[in-house]
LUMNU-962061 format. One record per atom (N, C-alpha, C): residue in three letters; x, y, z. Coordinates in pm, whole numbers, padded with zeros to 5 digits, always signed. Example, Ala and Ser with C-alpha at 12.3 -4.5 7.8 and 13.67 -1.06 7.14 Angstrom:
BEGIN
ALA+01319-00569+00780/ALA+01230-00450+00780/ALA+01320-00330+00780/SER+01285-00225+00708/SER+01367-00106+00714/SER+01290+00003+00787/
END
This chain:
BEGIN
UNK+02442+01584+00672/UNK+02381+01467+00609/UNK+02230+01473+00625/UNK+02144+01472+00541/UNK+02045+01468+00564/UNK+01932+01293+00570/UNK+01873+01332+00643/UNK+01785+01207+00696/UNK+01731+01111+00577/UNK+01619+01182+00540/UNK+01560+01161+00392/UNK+01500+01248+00322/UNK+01561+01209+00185/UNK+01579+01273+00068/UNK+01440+01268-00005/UNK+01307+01355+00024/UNK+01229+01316-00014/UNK+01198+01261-00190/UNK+01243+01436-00258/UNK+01193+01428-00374/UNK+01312+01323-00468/UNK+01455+01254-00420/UNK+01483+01125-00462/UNK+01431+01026-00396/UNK+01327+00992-00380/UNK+01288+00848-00295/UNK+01348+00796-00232/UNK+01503+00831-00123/UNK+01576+00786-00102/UNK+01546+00799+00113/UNK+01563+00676+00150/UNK+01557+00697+00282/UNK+01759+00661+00361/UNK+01718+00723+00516/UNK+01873+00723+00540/UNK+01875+00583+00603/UNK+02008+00527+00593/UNK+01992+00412+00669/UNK+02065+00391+00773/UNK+02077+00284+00896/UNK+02122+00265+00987/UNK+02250+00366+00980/UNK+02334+00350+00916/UNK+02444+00348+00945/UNK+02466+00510+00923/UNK+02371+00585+00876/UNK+02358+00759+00850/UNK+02457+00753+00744/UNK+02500+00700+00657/UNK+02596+00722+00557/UNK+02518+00672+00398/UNK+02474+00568+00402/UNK+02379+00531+00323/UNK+02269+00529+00289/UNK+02184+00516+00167/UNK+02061+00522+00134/UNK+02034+00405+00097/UNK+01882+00377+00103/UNK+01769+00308+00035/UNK+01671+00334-00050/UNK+01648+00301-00187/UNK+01529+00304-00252/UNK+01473+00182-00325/UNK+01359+00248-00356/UNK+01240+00104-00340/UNK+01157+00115-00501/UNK+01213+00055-00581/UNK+01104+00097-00736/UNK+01005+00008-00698/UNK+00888+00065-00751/UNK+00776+00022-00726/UNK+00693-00128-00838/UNK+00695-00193-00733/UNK+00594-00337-00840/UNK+00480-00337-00795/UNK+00389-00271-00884/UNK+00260-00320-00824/UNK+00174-00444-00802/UNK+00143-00447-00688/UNK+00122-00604-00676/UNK+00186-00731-00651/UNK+00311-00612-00643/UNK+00428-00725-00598/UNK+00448-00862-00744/UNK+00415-00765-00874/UNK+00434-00896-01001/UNK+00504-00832-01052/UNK+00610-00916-01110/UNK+00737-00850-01173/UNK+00754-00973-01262/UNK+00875-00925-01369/UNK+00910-01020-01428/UNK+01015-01064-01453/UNK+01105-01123-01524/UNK+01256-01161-01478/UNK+01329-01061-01531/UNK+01262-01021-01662/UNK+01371-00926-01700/UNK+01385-00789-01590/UNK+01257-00724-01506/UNK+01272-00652-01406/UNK+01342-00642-01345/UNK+01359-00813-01247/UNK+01440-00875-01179/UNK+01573-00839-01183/UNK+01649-00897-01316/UNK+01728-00884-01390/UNK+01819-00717-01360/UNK+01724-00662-01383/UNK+01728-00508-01406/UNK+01779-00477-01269/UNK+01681-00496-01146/UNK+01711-00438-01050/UNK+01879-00538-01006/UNK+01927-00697-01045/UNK+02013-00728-00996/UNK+02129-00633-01050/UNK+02113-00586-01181/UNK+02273-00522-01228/UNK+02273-00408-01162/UNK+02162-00349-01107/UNK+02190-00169-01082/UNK+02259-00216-00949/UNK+02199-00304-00838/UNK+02258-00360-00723/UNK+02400-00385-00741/UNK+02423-00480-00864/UNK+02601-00484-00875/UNK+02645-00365-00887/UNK+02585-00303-00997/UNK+02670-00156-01015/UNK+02716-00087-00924/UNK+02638-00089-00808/UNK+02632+00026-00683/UNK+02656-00035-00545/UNK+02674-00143-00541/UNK+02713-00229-00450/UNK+02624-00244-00329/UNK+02521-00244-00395/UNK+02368-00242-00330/UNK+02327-00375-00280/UNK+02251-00383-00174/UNK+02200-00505-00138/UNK+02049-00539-00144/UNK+01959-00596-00150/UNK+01845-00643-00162/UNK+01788-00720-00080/UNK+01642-00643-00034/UNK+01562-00696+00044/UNK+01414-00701+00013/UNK+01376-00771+00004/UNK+01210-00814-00026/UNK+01114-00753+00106/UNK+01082-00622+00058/UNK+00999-00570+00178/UNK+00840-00564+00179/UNK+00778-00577+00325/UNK+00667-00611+00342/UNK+00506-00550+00245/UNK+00620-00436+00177/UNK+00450-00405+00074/UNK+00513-00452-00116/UNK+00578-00593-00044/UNK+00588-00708-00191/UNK+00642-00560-00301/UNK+00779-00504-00253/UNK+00859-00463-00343/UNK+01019-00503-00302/UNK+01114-00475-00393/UNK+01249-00497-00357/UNK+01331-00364-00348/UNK+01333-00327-00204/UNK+01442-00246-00195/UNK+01591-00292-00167/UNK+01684-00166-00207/UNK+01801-00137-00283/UNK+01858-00059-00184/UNK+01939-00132-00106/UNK+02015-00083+00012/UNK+02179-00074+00041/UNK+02207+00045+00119/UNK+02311+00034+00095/UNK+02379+00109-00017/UNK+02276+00242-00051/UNK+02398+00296-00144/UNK+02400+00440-00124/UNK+02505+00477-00168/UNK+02600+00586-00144/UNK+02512+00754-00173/UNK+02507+00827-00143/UNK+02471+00926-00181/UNK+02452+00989-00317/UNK+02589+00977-00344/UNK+02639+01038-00475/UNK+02529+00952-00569/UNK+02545+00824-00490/UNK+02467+00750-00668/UNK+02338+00731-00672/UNK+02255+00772-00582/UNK+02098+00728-00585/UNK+02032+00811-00668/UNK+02085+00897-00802/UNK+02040+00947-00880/UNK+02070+00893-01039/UNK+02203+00836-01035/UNK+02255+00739-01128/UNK+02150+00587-01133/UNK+02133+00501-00993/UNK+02088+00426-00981/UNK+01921+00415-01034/UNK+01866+00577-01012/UNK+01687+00596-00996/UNK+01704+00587-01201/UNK+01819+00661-01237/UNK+01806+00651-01374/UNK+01849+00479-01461/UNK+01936+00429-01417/UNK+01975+00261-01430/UNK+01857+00229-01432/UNK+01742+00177-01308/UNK+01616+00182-01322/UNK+01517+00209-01390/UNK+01585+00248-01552/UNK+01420+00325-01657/UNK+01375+00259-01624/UNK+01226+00289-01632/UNK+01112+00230-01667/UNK+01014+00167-01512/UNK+01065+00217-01441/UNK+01030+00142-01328/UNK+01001+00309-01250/UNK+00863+00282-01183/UNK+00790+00402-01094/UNK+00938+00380-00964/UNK+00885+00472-00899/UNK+00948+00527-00752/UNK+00811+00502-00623/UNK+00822+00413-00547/UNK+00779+00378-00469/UNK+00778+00490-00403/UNK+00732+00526-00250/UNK+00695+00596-00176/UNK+00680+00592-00051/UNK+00794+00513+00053/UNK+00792+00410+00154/UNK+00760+00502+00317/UNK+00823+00622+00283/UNK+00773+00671+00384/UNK+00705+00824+00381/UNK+00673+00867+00519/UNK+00592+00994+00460/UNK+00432+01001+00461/UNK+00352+01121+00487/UNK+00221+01114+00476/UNK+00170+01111+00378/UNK+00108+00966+00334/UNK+00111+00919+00212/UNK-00020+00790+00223/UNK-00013+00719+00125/UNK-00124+00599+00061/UNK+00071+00509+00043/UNK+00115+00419+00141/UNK+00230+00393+00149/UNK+00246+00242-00014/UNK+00127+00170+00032/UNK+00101+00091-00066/UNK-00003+00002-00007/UNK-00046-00112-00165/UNK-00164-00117-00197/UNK-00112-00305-00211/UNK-00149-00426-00083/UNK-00086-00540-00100/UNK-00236-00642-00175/UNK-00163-00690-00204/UNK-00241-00780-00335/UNK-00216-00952-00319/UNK-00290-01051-00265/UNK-00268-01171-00270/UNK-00313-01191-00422/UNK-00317-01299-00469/UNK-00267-01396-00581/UNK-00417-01364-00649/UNK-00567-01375-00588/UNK-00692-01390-00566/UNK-00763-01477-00714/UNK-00824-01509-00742/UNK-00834-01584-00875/UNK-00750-01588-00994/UNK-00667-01483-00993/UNK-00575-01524-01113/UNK-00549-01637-01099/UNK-00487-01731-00967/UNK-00402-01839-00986/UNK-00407-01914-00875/UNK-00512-01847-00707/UNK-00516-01954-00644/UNK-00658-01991-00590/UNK-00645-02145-00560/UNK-00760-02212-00621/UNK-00870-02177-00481/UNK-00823-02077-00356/UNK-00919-02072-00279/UNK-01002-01942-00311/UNK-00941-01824-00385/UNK-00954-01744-00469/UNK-01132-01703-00434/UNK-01184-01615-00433/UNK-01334-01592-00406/UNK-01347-01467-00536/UNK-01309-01418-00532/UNK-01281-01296-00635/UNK-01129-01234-00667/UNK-01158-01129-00756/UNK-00995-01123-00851/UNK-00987-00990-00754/UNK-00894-01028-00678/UNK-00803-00943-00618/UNK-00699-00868-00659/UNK-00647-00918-00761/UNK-00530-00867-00852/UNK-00584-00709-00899/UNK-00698-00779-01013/UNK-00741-00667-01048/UNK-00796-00561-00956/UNK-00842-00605-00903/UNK-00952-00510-00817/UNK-00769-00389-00738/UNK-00694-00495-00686/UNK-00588-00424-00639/UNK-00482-00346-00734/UNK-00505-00387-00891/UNK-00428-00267-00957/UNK-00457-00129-01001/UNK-00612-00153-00982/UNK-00691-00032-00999/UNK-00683+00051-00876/UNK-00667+00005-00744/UNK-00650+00069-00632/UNK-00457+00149-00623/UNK-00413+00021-00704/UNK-00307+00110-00699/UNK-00259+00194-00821/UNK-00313+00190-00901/UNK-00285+00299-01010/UNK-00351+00439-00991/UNK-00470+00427-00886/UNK-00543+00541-00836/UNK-00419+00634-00713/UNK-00406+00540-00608/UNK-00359+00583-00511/UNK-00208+00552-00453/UNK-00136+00504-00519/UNK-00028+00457-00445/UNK+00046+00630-00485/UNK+00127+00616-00341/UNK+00166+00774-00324/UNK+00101+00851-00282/UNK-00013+00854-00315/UNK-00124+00996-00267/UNK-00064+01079-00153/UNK-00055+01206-00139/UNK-00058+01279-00052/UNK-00149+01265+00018/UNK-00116+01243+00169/UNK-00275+01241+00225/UNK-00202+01314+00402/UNK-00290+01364+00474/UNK-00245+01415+00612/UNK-00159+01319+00697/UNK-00151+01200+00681/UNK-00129+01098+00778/UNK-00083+00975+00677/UNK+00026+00874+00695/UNK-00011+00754+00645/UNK-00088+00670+00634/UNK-00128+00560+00555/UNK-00272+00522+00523/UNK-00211+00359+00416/UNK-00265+00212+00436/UNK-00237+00136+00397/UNK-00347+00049+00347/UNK-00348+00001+00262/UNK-00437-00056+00153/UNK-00401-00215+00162/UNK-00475-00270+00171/UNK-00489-00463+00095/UNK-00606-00495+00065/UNK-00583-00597-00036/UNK-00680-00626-00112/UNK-00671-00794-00116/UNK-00746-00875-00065/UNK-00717-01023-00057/UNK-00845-01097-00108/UNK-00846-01177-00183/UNK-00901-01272-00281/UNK-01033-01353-00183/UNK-00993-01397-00098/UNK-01102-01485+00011/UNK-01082-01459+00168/UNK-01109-01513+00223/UNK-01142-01460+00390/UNK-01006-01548+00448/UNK-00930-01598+00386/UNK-00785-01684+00491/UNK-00741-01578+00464/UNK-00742-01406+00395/UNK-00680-01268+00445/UNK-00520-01274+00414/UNK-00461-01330+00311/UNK-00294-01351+00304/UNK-00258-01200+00282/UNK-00366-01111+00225/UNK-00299-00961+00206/UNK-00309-00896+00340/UNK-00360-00962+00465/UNK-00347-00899+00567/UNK-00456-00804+00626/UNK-00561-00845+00570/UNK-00668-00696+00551/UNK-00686-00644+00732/UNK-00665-00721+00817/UNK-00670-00733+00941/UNK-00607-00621+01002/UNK-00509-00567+00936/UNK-00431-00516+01007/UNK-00382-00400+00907/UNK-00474-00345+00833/UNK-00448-00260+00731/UNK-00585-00135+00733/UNK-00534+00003+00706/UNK-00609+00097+00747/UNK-00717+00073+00643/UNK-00719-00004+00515/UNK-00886+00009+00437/UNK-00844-00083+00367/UNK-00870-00215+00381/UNK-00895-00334+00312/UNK-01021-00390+00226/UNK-00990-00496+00143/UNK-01095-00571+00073/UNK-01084-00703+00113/UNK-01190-00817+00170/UNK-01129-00906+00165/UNK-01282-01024+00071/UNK-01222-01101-00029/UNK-01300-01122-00123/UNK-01411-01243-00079/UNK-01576-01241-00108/UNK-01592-01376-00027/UNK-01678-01383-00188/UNK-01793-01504-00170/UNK-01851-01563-00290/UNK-01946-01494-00316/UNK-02025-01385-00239/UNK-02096-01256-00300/UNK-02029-01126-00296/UNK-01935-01105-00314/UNK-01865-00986-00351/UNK-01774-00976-00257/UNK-01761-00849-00196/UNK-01665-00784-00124/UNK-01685-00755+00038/UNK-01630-00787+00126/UNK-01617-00709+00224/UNK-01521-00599+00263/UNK-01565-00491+00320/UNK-01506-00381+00353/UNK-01448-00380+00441/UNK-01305-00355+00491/UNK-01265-00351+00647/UNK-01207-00216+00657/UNK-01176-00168+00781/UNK-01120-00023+00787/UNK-01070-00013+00945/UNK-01008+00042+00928/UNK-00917+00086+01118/UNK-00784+00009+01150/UNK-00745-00095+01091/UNK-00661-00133+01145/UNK-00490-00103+01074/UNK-00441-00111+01197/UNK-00261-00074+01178/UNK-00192-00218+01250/UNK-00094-00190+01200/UNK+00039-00241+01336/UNK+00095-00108+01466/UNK+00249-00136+01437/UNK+00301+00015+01515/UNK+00246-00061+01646/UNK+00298+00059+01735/UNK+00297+00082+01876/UNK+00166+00099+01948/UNK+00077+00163+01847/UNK-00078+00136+01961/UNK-00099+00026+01792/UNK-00127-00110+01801/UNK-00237-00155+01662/UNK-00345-00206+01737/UNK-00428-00206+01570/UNK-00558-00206+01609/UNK-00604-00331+01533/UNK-00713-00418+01500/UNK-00727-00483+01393/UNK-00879-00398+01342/UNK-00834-00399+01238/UNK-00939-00372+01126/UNK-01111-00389+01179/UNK-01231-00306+01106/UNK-01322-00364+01149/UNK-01448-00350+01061/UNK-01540-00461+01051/UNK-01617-00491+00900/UNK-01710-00361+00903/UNK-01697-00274+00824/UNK-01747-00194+00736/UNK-01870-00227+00695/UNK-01862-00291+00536/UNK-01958-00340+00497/UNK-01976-00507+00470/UNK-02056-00531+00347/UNK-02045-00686+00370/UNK-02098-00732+00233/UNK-02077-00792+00171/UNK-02095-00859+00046/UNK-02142-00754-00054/UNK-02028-00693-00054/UNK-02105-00553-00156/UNK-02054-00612-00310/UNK-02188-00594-00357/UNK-02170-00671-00508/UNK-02079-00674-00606/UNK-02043-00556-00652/UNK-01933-00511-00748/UNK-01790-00489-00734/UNK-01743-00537-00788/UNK-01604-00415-00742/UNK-01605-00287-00766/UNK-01683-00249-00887/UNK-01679-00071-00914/UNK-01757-00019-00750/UNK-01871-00091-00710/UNK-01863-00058-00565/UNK-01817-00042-00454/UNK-01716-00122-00473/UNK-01595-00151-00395/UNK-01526-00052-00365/UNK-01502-00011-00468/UNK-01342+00102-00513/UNK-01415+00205-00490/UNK-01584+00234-00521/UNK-01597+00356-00488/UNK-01607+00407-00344/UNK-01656+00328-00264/UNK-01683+00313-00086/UNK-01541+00345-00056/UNK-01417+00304-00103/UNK-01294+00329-00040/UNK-01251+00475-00112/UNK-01279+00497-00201/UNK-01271+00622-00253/UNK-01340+00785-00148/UNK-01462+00721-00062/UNK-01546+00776-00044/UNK-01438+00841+00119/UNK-01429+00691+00151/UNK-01353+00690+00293/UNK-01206+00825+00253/UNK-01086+00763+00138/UNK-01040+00848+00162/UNK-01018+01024+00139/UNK-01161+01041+00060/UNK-01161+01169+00019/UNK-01240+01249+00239/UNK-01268+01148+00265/UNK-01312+01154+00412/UNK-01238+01176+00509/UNK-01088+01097+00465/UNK-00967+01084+00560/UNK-00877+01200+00519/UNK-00916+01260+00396/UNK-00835+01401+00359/UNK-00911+01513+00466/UNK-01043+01523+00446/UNK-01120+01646+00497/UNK-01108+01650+00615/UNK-01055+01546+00678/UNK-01011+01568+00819/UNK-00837+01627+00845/UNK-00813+01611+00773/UNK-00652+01676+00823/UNK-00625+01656+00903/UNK-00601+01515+01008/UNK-00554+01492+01101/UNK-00450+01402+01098/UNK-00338+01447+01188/UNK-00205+01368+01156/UNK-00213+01213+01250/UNK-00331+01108+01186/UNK-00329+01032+01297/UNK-00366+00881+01159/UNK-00378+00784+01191/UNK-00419+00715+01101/UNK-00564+00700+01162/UNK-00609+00644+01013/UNK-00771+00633+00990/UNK-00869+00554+01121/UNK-00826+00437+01171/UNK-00843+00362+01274/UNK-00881+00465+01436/UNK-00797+00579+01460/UNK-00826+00618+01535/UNK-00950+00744+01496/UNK-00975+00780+01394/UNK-01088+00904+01350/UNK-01191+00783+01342/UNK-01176+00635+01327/UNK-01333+00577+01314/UNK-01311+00548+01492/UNK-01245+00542+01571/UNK-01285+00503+01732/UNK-01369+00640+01756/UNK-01337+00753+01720/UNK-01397+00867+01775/UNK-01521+00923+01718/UNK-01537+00929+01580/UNK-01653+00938+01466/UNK-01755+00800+01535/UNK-01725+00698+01552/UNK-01825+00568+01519/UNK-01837+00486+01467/UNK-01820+00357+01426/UNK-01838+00276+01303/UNK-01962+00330+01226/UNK-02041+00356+01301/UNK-02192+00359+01179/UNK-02225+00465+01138/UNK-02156+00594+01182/UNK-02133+00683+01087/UNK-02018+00724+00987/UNK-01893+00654+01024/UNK-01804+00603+00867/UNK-01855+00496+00791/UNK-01972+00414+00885/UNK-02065+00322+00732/UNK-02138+00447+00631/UNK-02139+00557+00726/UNK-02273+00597+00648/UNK-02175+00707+00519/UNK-02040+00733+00589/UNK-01973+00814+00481/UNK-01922+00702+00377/UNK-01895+00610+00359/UNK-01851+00464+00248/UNK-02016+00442+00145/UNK-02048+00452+00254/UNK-02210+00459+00143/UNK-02281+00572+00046/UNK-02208+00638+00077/UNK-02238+00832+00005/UNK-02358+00896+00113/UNK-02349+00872+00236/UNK-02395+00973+00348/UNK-02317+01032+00323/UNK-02333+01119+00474/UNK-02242+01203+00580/UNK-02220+01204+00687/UNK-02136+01170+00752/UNK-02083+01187+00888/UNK-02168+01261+00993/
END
């Protein structure tokens, strides 16, 4: 029996007999007919459903044989990427589309982050949020390269995890004007977090590098 099934998106579960997979919503916005979609493949396969922490619905509980039947039931819907050295996903609060504390559009700013990177191969796992104003509902606190939105642009955060050693996050930069600025500073970081090839998350290469010389690689220095 094998553990996990990389190239089907399929992870093993408790019980070593079953699988899990996770189609991907970016942004955690879906729509009913999606919904819909993912409830019949669940009947079909006698799958169960759980709303997991990077705001997708995985599909648990199914059989070997069928997690290739099921990935196809699923047209139209990407393949998430839940575990593995990877860009795992990219969390997105509500940010001006629709709530009223909202500082900037988080949505957007977070679909562009994830149409760039969700999946990426990268040496190490690596986690993304993107949150609208400073009450942080995407978590930026505790996420290896966050945005969190205030009334002059963007702040940058970077270092933080959960897991067994966590860290919280720590301000980068600070009211950086644009979002195309935005996206490029995190762009900068992870073409930074590749050239290192280290199997560790990002949080621990900025304790050892420095904060103010990963400011200076987000800014188009060098280390």
């Amino acid at each position: 029996m094998k553990l996990d099934i990389s190239d089907k998106e399929a992870i093993i579960q408790r019980d070593r007999k079953t699988y899990a997979i996770t189609p991907h919503i970016p942004a955690g916005l879906t729509t009913p007919e999606q919904l819909e979609q993912i409830a019949t493949v669940a009947r079909r396969y006698g799958a169960r459903l759980k709303l997991s922490s990077g705001q997708r619905v995985m599909l648990l509980g199914l059989a070997e044989e069928d997690i290739d039947s099921a990935w196809n039931d699923l047209e139209g819907m990407r393949r998430a990427r839940p575990f593995g050295p990877c860009i795992r996903s990219v969390k997105i609060c509500p940010g001006t589309e629709c709530c009223k504390r909202g500082q900037q559009d988080s949505v957007a700013a977070g679909l562009k982050l994830d149409e760039r990177y969700q999946a990426k191969i990268l040496p190490w796992k690596l986690k993304i949020s993107v949150s609208g104003c400073m009450n942080d509902c995407a978590e930026a606190c505790i996420k290896d390269i966050a945005l969190l939105g205030t009334s002059k642009g963007w702040h940058l955060q970077v270092g933080g995890n959960g897991g067994s050693a966590p860290r919280l996050s720590r301000r980068l930069l600070e009211h950086i004007p644009s979002e195309e600025e935005a996206l490029a500073a995190i762009e900068r970081l992870i073409n930074w977090f590749i050239s290192q090839n280290r199997k560790c998350r990002i949080g621990k290469l900025v304790d050892e590098v420095g904060l103010e010389e990963v400011r200076k690689i987000a800014l188009g220095g060098s280390a």
